[in-house]
PyMOL Python script that loads the backbone (N, CA, C, O; Angstrom):
from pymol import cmd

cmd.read_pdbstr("""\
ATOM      1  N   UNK A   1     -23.727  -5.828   0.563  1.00  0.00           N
ATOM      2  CA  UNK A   1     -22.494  -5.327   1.128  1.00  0.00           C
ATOM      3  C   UNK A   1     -22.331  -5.899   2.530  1.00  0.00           C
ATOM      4  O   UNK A   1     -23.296  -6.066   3.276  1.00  0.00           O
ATOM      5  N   UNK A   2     -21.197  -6.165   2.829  1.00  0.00           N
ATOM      6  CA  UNK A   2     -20.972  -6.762   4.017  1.00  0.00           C
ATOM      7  C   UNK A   2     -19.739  -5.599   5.215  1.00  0.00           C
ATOM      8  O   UNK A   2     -18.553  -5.301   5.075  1.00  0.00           O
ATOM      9  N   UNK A   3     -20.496  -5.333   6.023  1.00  0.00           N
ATOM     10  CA  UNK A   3     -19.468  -4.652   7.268  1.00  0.00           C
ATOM     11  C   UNK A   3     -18.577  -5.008   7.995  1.00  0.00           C
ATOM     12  O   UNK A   3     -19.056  -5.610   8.955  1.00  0.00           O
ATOM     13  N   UNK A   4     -17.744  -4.960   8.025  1.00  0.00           N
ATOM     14  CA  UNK A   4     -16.623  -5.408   8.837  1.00  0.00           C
ATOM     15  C   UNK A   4     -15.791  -4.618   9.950  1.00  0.00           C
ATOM     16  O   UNK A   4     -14.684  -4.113   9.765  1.00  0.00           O
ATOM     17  N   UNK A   5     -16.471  -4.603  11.051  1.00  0.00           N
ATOM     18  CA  UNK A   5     -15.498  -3.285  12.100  1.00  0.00           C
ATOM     19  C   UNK A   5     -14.337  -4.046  12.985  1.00  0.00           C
ATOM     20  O   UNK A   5     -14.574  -4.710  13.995  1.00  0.00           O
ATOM     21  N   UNK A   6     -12.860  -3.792  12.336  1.00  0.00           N
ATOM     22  CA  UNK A   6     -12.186  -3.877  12.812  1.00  0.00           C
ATOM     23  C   UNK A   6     -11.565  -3.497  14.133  1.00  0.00           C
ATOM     24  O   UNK A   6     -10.444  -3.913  14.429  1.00  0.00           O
ATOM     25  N   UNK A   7     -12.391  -2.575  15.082  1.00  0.00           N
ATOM     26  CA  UNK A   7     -11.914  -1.699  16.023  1.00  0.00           C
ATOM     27  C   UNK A   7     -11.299  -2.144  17.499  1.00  0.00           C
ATOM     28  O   UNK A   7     -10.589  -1.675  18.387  1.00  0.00           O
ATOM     29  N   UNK A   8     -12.171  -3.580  17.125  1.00  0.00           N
ATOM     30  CA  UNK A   8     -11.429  -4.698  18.274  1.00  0.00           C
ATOM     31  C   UNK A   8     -10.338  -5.525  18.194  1.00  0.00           C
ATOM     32  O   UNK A   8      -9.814  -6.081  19.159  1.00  0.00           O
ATOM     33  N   UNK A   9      -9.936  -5.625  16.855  1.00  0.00           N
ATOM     34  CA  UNK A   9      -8.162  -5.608  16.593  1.00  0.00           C
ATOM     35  C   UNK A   9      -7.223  -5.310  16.868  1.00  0.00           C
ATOM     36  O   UNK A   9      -6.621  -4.312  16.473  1.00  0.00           O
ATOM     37  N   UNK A  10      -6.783  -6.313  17.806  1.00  0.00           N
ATOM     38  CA  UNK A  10      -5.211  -6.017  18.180  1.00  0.00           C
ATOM     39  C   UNK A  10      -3.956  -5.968  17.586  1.00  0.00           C
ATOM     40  O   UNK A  10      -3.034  -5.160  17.699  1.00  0.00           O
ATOM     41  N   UNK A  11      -4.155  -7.471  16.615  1.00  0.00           N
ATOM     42  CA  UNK A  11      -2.736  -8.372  15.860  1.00  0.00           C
ATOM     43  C   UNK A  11      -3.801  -8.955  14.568  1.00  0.00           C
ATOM     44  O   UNK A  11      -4.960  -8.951  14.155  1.00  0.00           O
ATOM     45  N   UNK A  12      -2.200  -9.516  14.276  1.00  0.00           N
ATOM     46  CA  UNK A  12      -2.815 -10.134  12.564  1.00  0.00           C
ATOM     47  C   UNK A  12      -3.628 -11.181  13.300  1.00  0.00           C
ATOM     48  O   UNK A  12      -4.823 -11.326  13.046  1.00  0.00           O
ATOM     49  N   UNK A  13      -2.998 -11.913  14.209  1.00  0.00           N
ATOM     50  CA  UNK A  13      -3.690 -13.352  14.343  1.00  0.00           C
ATOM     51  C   UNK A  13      -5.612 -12.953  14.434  1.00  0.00           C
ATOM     52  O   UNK A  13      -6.539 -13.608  13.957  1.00  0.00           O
ATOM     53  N   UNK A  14      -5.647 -11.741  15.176  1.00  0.00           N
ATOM     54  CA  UNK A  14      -7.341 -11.444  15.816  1.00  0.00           C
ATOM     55  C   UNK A  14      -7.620 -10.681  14.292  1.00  0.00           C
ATOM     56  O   UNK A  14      -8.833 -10.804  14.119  1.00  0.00           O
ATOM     57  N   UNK A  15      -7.211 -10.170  13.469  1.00  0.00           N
ATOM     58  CA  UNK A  15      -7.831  -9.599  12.217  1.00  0.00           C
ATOM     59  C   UNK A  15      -8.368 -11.168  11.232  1.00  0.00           C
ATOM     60  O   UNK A  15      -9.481 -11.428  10.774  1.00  0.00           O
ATOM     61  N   UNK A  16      -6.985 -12.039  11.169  1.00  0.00           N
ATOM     62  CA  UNK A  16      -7.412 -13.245  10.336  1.00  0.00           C
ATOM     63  C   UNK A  16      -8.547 -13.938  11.058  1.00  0.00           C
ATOM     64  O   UNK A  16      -9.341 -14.423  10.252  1.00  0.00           O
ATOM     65  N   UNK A  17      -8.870 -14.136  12.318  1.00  0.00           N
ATOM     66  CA  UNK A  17     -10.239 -14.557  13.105  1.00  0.00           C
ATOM     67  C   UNK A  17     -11.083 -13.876  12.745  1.00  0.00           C
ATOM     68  O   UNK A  17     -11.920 -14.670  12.318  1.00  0.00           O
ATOM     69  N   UNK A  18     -11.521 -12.735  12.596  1.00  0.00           N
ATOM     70  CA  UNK A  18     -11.931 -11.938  12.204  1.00  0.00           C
ATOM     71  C   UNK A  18     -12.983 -12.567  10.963  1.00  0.00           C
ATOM     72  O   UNK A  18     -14.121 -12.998  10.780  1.00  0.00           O
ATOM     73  N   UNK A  19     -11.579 -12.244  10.214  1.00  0.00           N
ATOM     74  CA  UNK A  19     -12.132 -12.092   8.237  1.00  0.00           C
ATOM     75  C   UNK A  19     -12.716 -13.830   8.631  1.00  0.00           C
ATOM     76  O   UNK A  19     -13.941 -13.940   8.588  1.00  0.00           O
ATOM     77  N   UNK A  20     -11.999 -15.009   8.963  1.00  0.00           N
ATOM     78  CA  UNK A  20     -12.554 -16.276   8.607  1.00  0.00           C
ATOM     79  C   UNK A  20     -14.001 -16.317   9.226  1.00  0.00           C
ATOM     80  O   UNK A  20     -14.876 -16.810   8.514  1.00  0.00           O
ATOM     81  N   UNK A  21     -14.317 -15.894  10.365  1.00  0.00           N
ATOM     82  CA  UNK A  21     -15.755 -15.797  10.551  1.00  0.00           C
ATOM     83  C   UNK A  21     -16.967 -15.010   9.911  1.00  0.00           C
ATOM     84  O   UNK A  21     -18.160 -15.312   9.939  1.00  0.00           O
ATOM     85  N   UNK A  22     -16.212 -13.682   9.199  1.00  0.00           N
ATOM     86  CA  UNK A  22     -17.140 -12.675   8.956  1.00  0.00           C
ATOM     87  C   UNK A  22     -17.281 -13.740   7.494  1.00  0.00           C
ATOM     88  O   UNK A  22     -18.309 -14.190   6.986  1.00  0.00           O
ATOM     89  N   UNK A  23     -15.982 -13.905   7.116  1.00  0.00           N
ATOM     90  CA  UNK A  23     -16.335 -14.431   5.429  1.00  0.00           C
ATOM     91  C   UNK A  23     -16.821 -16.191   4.857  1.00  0.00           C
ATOM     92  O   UNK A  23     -16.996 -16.605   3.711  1.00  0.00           O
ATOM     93  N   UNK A  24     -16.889 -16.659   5.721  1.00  0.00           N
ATOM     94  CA  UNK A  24     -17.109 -18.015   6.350  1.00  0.00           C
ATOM     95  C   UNK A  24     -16.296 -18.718   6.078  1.00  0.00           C
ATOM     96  O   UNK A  24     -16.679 -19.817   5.680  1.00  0.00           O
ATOM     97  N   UNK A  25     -14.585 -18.441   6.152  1.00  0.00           N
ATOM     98  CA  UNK A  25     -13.951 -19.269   5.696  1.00  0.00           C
ATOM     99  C   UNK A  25     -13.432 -20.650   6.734  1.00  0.00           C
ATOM    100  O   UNK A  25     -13.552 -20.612   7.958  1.00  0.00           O
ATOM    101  N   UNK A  26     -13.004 -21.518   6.182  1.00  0.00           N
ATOM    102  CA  UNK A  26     -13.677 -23.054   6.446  1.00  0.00           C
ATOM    103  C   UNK A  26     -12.804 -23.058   7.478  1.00  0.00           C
ATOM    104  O   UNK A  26     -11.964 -22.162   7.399  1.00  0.00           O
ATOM    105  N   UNK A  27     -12.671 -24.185   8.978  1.00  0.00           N
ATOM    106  CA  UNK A  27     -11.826 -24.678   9.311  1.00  0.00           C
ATOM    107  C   UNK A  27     -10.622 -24.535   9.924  1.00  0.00           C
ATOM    108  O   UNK A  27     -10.219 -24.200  11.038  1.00  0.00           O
ATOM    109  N   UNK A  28      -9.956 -25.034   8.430  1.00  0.00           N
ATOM    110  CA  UNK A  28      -8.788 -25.214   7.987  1.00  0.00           C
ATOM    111  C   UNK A  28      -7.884 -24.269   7.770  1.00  0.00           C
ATOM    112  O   UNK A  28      -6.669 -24.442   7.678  1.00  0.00           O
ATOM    113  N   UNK A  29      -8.687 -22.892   7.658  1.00  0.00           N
ATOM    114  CA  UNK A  29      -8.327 -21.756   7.201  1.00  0.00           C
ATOM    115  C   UNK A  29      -6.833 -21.680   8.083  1.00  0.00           C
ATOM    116  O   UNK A  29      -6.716 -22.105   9.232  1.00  0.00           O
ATOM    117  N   UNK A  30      -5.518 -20.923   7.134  1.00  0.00           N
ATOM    118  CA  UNK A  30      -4.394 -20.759   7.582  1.00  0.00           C
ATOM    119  C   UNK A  30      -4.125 -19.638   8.636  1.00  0.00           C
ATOM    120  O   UNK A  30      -3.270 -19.729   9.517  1.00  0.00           O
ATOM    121  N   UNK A  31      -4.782 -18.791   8.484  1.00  0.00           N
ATOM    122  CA  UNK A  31      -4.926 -17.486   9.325  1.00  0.00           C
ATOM    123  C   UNK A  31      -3.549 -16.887   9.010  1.00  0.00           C
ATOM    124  O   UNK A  31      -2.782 -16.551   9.913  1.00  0.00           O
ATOM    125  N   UNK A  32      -3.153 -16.719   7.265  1.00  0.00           N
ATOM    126  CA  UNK A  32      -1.750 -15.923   6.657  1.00  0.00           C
ATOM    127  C   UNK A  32      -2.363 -15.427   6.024  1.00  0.00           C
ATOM    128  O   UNK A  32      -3.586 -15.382   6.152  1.00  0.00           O
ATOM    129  N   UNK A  33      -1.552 -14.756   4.906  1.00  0.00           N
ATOM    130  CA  UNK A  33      -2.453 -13.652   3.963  1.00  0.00           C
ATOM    131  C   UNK A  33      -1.971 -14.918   2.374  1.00  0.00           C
ATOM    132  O   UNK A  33      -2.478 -14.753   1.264  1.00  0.00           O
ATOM    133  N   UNK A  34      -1.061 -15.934   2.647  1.00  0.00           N
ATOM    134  CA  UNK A  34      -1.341 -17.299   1.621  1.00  0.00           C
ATOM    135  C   UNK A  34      -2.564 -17.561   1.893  1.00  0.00           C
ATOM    136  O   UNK A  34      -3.306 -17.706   0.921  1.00  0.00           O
ATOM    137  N   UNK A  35      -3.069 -17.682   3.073  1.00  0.00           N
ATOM    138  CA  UNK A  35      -4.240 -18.917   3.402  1.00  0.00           C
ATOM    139  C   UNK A  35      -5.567 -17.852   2.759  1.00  0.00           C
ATOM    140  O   UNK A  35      -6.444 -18.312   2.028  1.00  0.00           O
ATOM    141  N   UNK A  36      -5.531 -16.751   3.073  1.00  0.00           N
ATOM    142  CA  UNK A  36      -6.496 -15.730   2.479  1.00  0.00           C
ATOM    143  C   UNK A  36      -6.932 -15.593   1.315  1.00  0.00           C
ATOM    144  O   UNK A  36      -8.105 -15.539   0.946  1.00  0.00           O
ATOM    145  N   UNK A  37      -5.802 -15.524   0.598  1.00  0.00           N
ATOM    146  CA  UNK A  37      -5.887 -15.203  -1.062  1.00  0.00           C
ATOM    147  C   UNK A  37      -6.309 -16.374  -1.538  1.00  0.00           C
ATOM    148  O   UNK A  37      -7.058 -16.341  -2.515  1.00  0.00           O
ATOM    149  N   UNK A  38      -5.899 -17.763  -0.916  1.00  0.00           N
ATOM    150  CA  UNK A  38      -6.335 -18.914  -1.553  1.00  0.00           C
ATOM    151  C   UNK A  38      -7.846 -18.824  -1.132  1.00  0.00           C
ATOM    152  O   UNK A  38      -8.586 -19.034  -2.093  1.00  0.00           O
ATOM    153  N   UNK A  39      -8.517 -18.562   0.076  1.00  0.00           N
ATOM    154  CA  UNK A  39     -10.200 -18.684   0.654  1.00  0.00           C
ATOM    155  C   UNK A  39     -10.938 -17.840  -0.068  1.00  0.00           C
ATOM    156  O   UNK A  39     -12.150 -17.939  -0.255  1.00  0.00           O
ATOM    157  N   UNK A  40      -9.849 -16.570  -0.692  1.00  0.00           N
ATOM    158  CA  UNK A  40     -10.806 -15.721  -1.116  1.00  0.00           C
ATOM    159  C   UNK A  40     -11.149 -15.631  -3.044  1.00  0.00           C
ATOM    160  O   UNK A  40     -11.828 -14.907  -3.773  1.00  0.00           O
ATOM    161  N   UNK A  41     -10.198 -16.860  -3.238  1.00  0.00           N
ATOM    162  CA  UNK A  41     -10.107 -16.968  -4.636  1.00  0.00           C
ATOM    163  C   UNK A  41     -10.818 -18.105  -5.445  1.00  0.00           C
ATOM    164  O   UNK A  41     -11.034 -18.225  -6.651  1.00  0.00           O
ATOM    165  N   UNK A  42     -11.074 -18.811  -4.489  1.00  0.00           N
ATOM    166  CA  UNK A  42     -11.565 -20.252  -4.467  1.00  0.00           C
ATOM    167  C   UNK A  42     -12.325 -20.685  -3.828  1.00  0.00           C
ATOM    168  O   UNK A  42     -13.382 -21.123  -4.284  1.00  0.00           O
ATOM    169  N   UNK A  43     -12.014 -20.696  -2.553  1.00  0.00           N
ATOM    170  CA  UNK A  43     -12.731 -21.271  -1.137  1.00  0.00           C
ATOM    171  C   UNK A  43     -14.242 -21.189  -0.916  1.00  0.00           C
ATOM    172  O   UNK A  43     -15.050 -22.077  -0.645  1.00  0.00           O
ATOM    173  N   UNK A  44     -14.456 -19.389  -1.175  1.00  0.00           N
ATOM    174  CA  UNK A  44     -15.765 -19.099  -0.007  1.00  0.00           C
ATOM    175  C   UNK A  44     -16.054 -17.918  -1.701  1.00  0.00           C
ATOM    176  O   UNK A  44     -15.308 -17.733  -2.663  1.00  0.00           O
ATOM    177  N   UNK A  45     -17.189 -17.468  -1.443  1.00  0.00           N
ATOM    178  CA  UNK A  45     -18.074 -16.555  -2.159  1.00  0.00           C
ATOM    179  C   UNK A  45     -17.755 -15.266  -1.351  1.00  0.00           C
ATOM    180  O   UNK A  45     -18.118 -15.243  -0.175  1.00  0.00           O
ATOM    181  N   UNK A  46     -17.189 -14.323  -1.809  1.00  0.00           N
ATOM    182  CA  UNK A  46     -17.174 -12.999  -0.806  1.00  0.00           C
ATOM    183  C   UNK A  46     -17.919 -12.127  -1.820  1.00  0.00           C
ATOM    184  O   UNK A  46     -17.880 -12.149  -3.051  1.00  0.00           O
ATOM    185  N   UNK A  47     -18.572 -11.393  -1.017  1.00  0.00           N
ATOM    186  CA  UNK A  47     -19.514  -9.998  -1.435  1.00  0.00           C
ATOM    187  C   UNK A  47     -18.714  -9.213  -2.371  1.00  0.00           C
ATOM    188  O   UNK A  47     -17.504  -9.104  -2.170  1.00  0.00           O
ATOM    189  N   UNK A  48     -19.399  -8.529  -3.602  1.00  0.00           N
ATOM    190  CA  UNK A  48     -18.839  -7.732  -4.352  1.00  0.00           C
ATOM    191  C   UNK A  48     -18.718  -6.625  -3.408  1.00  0.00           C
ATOM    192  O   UNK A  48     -17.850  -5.902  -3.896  1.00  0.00           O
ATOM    193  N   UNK A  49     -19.098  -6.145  -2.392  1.00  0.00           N
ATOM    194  CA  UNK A  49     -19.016  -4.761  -1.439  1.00  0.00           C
ATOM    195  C   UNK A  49     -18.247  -5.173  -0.024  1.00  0.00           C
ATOM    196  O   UNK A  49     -18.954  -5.642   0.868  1.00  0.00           O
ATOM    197  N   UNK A  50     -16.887  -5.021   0.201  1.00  0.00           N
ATOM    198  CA  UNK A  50     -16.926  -4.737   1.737  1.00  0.00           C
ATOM    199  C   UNK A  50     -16.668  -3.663   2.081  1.00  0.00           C
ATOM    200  O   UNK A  50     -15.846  -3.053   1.397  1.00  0.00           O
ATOM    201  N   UNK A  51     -17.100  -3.174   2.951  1.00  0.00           N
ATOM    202  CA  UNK A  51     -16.754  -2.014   4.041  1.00  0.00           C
ATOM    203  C   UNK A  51     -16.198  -2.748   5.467  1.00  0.00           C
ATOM    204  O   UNK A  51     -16.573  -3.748   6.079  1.00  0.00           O
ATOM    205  N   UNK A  52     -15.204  -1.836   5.675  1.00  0.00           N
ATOM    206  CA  UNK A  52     -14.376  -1.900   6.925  1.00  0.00           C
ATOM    207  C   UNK A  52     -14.391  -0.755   7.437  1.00  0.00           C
ATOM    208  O   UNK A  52     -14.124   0.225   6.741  1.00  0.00           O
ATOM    209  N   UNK A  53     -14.760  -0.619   8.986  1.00  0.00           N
ATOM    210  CA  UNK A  53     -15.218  -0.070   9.590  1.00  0.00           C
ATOM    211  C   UNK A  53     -13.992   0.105  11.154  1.00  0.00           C
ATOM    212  O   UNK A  53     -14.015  -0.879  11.894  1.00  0.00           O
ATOM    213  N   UNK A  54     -13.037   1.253  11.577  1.00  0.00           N
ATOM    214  CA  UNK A  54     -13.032   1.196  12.773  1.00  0.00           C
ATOM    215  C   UNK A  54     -11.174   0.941  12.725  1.00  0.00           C
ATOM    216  O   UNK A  54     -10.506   0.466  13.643  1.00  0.00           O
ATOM    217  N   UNK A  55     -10.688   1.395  11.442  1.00  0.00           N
ATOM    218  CA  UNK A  55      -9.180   1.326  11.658  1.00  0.00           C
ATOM    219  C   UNK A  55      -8.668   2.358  12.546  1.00  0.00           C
ATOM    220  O   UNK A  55      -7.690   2.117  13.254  1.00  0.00           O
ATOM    221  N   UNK A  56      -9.403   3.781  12.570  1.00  0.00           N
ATOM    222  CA  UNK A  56      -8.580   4.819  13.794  1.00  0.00           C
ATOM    223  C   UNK A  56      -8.578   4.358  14.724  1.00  0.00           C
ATOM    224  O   UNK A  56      -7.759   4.820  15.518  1.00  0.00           O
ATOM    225  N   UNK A  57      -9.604   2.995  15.294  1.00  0.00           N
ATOM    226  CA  UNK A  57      -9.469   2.083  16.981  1.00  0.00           C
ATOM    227  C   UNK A  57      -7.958   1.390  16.894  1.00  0.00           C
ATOM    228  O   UNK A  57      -7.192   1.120  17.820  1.00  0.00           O
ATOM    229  N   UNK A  58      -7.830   1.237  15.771  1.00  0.00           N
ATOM    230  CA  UNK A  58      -6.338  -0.085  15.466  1.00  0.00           C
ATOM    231  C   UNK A  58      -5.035   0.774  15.796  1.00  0.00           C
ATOM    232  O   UNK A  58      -4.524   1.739  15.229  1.00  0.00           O
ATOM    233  N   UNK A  59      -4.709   0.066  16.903  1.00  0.00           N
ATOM    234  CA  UNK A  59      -3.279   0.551  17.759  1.00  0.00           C
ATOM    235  C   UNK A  59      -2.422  -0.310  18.040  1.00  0.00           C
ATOM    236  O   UNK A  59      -1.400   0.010  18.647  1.00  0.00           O
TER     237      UNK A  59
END
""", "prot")
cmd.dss("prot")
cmd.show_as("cartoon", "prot")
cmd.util.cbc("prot")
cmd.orient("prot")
């Protein structure tokens, strides 16, 4: 399972930084929720478990 605490999230742009580092997505990565679905369908291996951690911080 992999953790993910969002609580230092401001905007989409710092959530998509986020996911491409936590999930190792490449590069190139688009930082949209196109560029996502394609990294996360194809791209990279993601954990059968995530937990996200720290949305009551998200304001």
């Amino acid at each position: 399972m992999v953790t993910i605490d969002v609580s230092s999230v401001a905007n989409e742009d710092e959530l998509h930084q986020l996911l491409q580092r936590e999930f190792g997505f490449p590069d190139f990565y688009g930082r949209n929720w196109n560029a996502f679905w394609d990294a996360v369908s194809g791209l990279v291996s993601v954990p059968e478990h995530v937990r996200f951690t720290g949305w009551g911080a998200v304001g």
